[in-house]
N, C-alpha and C positions, 0 to 999 in steps of 0.2 A: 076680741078679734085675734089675738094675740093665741092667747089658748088653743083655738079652732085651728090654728096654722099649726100650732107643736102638735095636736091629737092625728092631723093629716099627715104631718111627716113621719109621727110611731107609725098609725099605716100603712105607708107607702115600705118603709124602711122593714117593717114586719114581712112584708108580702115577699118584699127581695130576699131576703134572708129565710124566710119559710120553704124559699122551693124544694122539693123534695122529688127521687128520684126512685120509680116504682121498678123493681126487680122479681122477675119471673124466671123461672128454667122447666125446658117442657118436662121432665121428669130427675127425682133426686134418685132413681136407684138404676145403672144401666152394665152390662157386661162392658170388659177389658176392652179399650180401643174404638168400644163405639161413643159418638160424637153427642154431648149435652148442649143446648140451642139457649144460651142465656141472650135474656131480653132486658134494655132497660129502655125506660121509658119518661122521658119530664116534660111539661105542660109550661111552654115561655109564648112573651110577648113579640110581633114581627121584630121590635129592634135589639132584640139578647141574641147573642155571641157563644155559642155553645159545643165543648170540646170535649168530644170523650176520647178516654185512654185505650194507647196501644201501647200493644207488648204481645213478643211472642211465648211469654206465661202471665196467667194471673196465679198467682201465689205457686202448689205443687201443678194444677193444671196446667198441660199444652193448648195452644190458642191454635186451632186447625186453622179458621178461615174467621175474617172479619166483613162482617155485610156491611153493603149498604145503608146508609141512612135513609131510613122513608119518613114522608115528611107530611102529617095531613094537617090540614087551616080547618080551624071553626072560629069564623068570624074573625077577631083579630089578634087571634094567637096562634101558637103552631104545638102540635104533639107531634115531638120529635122521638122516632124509635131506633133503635141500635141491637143489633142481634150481634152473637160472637159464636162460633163454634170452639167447643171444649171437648177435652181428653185425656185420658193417662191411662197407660201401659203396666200399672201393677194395681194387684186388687187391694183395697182397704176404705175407709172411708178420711174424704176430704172434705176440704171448707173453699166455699169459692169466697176470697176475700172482699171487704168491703173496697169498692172501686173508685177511685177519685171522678167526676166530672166537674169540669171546668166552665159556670156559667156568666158570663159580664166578669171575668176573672177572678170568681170565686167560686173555692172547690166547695162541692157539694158529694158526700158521699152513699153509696147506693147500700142495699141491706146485705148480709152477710149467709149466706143459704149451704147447709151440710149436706153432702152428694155420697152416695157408696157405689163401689164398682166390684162388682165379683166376678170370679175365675170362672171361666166355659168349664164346664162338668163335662167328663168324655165317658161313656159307659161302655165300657170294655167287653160286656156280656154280649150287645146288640150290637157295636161296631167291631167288626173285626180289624185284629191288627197284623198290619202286613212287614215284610222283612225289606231293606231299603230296597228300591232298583238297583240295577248295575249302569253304570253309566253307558250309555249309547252312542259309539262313533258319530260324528257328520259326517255325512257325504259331502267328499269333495268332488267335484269336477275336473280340476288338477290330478285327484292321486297318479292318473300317470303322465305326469309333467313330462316325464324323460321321453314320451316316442315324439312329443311334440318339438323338442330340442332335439333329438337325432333328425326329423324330415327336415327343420330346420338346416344343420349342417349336412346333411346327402345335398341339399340343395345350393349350399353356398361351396361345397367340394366340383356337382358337376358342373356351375358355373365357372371354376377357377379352371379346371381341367380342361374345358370347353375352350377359354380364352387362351389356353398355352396350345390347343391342336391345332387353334385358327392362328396363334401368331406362326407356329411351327408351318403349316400350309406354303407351300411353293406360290408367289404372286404369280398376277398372268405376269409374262415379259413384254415389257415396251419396247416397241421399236428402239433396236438398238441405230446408235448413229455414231460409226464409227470415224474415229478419227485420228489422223496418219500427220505422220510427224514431217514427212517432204512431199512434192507433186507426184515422185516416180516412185515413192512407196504407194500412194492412194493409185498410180497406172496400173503398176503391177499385180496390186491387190483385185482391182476392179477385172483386169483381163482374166484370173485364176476364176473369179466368181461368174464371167461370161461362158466360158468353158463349160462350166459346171451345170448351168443351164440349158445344154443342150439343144438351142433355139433351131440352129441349120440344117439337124440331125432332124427335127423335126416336122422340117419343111418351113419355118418362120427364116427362111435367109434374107426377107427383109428387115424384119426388127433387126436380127444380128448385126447386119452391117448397117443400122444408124447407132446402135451401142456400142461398134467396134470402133468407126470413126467419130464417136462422141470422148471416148477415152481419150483417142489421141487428140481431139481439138484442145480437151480440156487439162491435156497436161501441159500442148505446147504453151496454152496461152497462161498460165499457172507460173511456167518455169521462165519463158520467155519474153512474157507480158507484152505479148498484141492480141490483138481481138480473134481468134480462131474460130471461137465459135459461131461470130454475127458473118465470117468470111464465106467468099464463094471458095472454092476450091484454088482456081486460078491466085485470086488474092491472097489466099493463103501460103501457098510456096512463092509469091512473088513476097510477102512478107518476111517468111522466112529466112528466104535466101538476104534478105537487106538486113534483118539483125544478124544473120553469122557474121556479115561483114561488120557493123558496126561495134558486135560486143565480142569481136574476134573468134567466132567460133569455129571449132575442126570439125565441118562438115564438112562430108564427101560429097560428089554430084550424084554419086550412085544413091546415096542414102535419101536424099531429097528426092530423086528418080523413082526409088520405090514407094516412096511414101507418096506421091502424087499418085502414082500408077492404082494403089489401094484409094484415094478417093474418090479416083474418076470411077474406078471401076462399081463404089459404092452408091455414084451419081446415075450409075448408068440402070443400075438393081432397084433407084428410088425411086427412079424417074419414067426411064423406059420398061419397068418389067423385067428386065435380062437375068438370067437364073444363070450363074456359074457353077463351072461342075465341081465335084465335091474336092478335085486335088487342088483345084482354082480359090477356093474356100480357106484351104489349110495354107495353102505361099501367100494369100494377103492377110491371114493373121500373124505368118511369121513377118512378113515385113513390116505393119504395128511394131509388131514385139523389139524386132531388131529395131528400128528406126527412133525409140523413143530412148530405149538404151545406149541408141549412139548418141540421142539430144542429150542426156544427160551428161555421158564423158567426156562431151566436147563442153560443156560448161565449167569453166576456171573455178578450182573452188576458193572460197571465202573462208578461211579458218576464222570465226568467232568466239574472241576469249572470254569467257566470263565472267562477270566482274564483280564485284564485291556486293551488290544491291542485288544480281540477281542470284547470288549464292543466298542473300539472306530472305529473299522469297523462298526460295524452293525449302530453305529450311523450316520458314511459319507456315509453310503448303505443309510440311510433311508433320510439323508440331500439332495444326489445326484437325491434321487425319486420326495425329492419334487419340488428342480430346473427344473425337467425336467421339470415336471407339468407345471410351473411358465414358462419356454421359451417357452412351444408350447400355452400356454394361449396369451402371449405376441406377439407372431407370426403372435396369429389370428387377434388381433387388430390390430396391425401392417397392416396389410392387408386389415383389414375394413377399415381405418385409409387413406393407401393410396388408395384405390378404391375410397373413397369420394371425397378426396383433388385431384384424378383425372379425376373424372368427373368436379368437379368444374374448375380446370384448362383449362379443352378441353370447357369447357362452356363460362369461361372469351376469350381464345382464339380466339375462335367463335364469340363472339361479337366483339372481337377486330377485326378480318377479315372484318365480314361482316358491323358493323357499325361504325370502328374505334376505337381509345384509348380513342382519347378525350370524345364520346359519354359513353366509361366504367366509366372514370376517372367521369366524372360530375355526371352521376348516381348513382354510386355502392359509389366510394369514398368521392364524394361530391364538388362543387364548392360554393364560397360564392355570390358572384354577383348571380351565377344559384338561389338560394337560395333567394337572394332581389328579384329576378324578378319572383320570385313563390308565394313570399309572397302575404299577404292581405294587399293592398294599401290603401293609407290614401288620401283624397281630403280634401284641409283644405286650409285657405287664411292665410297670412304674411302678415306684413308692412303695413306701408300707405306710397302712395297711396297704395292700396291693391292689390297684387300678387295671384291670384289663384293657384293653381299647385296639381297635382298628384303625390305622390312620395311612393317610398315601405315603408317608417319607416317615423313617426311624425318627421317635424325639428326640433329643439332644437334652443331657443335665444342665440346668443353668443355676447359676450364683446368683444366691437369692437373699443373701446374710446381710447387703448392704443396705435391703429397701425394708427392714426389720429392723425393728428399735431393740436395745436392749433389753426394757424393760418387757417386752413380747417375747426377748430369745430364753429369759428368767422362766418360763413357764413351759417353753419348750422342749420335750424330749428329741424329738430327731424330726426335720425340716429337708423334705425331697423337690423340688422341680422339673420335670422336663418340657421342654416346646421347640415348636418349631414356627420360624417367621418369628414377628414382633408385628404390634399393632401399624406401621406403615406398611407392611405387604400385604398381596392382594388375599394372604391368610394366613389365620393365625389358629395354632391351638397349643392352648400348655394342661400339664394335668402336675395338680401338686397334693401332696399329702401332708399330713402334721401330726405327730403321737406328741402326748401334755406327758409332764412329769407325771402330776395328779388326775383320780380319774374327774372328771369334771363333764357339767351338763352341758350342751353344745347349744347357743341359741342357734338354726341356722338363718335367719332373716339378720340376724345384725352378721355372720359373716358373709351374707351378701353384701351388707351396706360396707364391710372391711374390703371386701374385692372392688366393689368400685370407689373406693376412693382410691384403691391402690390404684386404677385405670388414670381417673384426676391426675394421682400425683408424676405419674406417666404422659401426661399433655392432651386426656381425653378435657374435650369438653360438649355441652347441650345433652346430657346423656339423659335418655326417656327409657323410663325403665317401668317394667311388668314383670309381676309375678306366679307364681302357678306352682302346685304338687307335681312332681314327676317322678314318675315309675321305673325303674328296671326291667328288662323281658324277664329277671328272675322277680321280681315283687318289692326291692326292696325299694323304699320313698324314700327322697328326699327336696329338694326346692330349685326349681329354676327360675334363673332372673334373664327377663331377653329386651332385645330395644334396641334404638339406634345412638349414636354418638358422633362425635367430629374428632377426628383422628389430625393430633395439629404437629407437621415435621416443623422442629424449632432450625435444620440449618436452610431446609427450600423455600421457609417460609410457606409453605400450602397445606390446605386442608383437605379431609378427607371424609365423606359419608360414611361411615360402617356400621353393618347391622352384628350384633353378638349374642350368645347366648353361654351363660355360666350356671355352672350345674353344682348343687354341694350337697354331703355327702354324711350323718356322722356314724361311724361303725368303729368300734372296741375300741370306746376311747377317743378316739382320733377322725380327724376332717379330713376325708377325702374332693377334691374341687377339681372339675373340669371348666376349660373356657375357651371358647370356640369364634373366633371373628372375622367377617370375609367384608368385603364394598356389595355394600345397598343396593338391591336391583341385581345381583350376580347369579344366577341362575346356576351356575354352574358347584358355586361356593355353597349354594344353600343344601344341592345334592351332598357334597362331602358331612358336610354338617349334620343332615339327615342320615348319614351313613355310619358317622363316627358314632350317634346317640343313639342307635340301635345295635353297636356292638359292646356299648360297655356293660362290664362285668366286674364287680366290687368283690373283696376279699371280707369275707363274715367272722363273726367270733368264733362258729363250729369249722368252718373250716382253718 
């Protein structure tokens, strides 16, 4: 029994350990870039756990796309499939490596299959070949930004123009309501304005004489304070005559005499119709006239002094007159003030739309690199051997004896510098030269790797460097190293992005080196730089 139980567990422990993982690929031989469809495939029971590998390579293959698992039952197992999409971008032949699957948590690995990829043949004879294109402007919509910005401001000028002709504009006038500093200036005032109207001339000798005795009622009762105007006639000279007595006044009996005689006669024009003749018109205006004249001089005057509170009104009247002045002047500037700063702003705006901040910023505010690369350039030679070069500003010799070791000056014949800026400003370039005692062979990749430690020992740090053969417009080669770096000020404590490019050189003997450094993203920097490496010109052994 015993036996029968060990022969089933080899069985069983057999069958787990036997599973194996069947690999297909639709084709081993396919051109550059097109996609190889590897399949695997294992045969487990419903309760196995089964895990294939990801990766974005299997060995030198790229892994394009990873499928689905499809999953088909026969009876009570599962044939699990796994497709992967594969690639690579140079031709030769590859190995799709054997690939781990993970079943019940043991790897099981797949078989191992050779692929070859070959290069796209191009037959020059039957395709023709053509010369690049020329690059083809877009069509903007914008290109003429500017007349949309001039209707813009014609329209914000005759709004403003508009608002100065209508404040400038004459108001209608309000009824003016004049007002009179005593009762016999508003009398006298009012009978010049009676006059002037013409009423009697016009045959209205009724209106005139309830306006002429309207005056008079309404100075006596102003000046003399009884009721004139609610009076009969009669009551009114009987009133009269009792305040001259009472507030002692120097009325004559003539003057009373006339002044009755002008209201009856006024009662008699309202009442009855009676039309007087025109010399009868002109003697009871002058008796008005006279008689209110005479009310006045018979009234004792009151000399009123004034006093300390009403001196210091009339002074906050005449203070409060001139503030006013003072806020509506201020108003107006105010207003000029912001109409200006708002045109200006819808202007900066407008530019910033239509051509960007950065084009505002460089122009209006100013950039400095912008500014190097507008100047008036200098053509001037360095060094021996002798370095040509183009740059915005004269280079300057600089001391260079300190960041040189001895044991490097022992080898040195003659050690030149010039530059301008240092690696904190927003640019740099130096161009240096070096004649050896001896003539000696020049690696120039280790004196690139010598230039950028010198940068290091300067406070570069993160430097990514690339390198490349570069040419002269006359032919002669030599090596450029280009890249970014962090540019570290030891007193502001801050850093700095900078992109740089260093050029070396070897002719008769001797290391010629350019080094060129501007901030990351400088558009303006990068033109200089392009500018500076299309003017250099190296000094040769025939010359």
């Amino acid at each position: 029994m015993k036996f029968k139980i060990l022969i089933f567990l080899l069985l069983i422990s057999n069958a787990i350990f036997s599973q194996k993982i069947a690999t297909s690929i639709d084709s081993t031989k396919k051109k550059i870039g097109a996609e190889f469809k590897l399949t695997l495939k294992t045969d487990v029971d419903t309760f196995s756990k089964v895990k294939f590998p990801n990766g974005k390579f299997f060995g030198n293959l790229e892994v394009l796309e990873s499928y689905k698992i499809d999953t088909i039952r026969n009876g009570n197992r599962y044939e699990l499939i796994k497709k992967y999409g594969l690639t690579q971008f140079d031709s030769g032949k590859y190995l799709v490596p054997k690939l781990p699957v993970i079943i019940n948590g043991k790897k099981v690995f797949s078989d191992s299959i050779k692929i070859e990829i070959s290069d796209v043949k191009v037959d020059t004879l039957k395709q023709k070949m053509y010369d690049i294109k020329s690059i083809i402007p877009v069509e903007n919509d914008w290109g003429n930004w500017w007349i949309y910005l001039l209707i813009v401001l014609a329209l914000l000028a005759i709004g403003y123009f508009g608002y100065i002709y209508y404040k400038k504009q004459p108001k209608k006038e309000k009824p003016i309501v004049e007002e009179y500093k005593s009762p016999i200036e508003k009398a006298t005032s009012l009978l010049q304005q009676l006059e002037k109207k013409e009423l009697w001339q016009r045959g209205e000798v009724k209106s005139y004489y309830s306006e002429l005795t309207d005056i008079a009622r309404n100075y006596i009762e102003e000046e003399i304070n009884i009721p004139a105007m609610e009076s009969t006639t009669s009551e009114l000279i009987e009133g009269l005559r009792n305040a001259a007595k009472q507030k002692k006044l120097k009325l004559s009996a003539e003057t009373v005499e006339n002044l009755e005689k002008v209201l009856k006669q006024a009662d008699l024009v309202k009442f009855a119709k009676v039309k007087p003749l025109d010399f009868e018109i002109e003697e009871d205006k002058k008796r008005i006239s006279s008689s209110i004249i005479t009310i006045h001089k018979s009234i004792p005057e009151i000399v009123e002094e004034k006093d300390e509170l009403d001196l210091w009104n009339e002074q906050q009247k005449e203070l409060a007159r001139i503030a006013k002045l003072k806020k509506e002047k201020r108003k107006k500037v105010i207003i000029s003030l912001g109409f200006f700063f708002g045109i200006l702003l819808l202007t900066v705006a407008g530019l910033i739309y239509f051509k960007g901040f950065d084009y505002v910023k460089d122009n209006f505010i100013g950039h400095p690199t912008k500014e190097l690369l507008e100047s008036e350039w200098v053509n001037s030679e360095y060094g021996n051997p002798r370095v040509k070069i183009e740059t915005p500003k004269v280079l300057k010799r600089m001391d260079i004896s300190k960041n040189v070791s001895k044991q490097a000056m022992a080898s040195i014949k003659e050690m030149q510098m010039f530059g301008y800026g240092s690696m904190l400003d927003n640019f740099y370039v130096a161009v240096s030269t070096t004649k050896f005692k001896e003539q000696t062979t020049i690696d120039l990749d280790k004196s690139i790797d010598g230039s950028l430690k010198a940068m290091e020992q300067r406070g570069a740090q993160n430097i990514i460097v690339k390198t490349e053969d570069f040419d002269t417009q006359k032919g002669i080669s030599g090596k450029k190293a280009f890249g970014t770096l962090t540019a570290i000020d030891p007193v502001l404590k801050k850093s700095q992005k900078m992109y740089y490019e260093s050029l070396v050189f070897a002719q008769d003997g001797g290391l010629q080196q350019i080094v060129i450094m501007f901030k990351e993203e400088d558009k303006y920097g990068s033109e200089i730089a392009e500018r500076i490496l299309n003017s250099v010109e190296l000094e040769t052994p025939a010359q």
